[in-house]
C-alpha positions as CSV (number, residue, x, y, z in Angstrom):
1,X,0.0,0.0,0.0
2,X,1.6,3.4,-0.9
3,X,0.7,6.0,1.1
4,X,0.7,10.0,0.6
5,X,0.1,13.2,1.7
6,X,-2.1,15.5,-0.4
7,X,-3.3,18.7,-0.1
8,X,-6.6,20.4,-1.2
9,X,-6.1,20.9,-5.1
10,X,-3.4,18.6,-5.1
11,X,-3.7,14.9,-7.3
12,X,-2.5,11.5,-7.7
13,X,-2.2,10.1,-11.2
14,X,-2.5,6.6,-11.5
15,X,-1.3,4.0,-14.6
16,X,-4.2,4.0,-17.0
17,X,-5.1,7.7,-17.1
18,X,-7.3,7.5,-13.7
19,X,-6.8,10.8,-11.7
20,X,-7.7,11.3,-7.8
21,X,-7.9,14.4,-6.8
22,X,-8.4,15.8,-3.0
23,X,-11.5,18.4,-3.2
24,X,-11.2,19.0,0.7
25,X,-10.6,17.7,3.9
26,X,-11.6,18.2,7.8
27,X,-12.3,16.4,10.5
28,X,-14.8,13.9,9.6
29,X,-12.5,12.5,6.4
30,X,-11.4,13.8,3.2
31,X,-13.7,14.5,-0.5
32,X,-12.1,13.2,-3.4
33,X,-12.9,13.3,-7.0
34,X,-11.7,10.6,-9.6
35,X,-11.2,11.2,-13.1
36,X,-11.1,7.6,-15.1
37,X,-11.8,6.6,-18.5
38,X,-15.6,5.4,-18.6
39,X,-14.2,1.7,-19.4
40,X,-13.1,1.5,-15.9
41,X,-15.5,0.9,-13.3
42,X,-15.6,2.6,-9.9
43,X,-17.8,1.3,-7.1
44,X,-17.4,2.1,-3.0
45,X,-16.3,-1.1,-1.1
46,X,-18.5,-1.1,1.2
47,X,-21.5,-1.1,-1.7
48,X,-19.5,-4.3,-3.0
49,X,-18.8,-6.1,-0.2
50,X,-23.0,-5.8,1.0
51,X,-23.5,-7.1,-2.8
52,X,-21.2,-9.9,-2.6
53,X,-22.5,-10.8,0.6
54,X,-26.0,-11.2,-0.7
55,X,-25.0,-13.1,-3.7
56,X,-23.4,-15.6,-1.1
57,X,-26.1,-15.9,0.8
58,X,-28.4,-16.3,-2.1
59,X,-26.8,-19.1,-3.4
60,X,-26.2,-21.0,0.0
61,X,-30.0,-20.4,-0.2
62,X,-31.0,-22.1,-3.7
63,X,-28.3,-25.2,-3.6
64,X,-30.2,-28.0,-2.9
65,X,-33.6,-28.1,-0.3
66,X,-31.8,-26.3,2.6
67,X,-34.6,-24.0,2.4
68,X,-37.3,-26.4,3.2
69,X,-35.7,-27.2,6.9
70,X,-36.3,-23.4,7.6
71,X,-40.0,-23.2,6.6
72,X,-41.6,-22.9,10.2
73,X,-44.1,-26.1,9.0
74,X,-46.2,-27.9,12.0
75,X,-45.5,-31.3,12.4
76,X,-48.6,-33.4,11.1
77,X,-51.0,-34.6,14.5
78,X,-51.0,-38.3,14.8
79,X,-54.5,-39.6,14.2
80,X,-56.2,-41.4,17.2
């Protein structure tokens, strides 16, 4: 991990002609604004992370009849 100090106004080109720039900065965290060629995708990890998450637990969900054993069914009443 490289790590730098940047003022307000001041960038940070990276390989592939995607540009992060700091817009400002206080207390609470920094704004920053990234220039990138619209072939590159930019997501916030947390936003990925909640997505991959649900995926996995979708699929754990549709393999096989796992889902049956958590349907909250009554056991049939034996007849007299």
């Amino acid at each position: 991990m490289l790590i730098l100090n940047r003022r307000q106004g001041e960038a940070i080109i990276i390989d592939g002609g995607i540009r992060i720039v700091v817009l400002s900065s206080d207390r609470r965290g920094a704004r920053i604004g990234i220039e990138a060629p619209t072939s590159i995708n930019i997501q916030r990890e947390e936003l990925v992370s909640r997505v991959a998450e649900e995926n996995r637990r979708a699929n754990a969900r549709s393999t096989g009849t796992e889902w049956l054993e958590q349907l909250p069914l009554r056991k049939p009443v034996p007849e007299p």
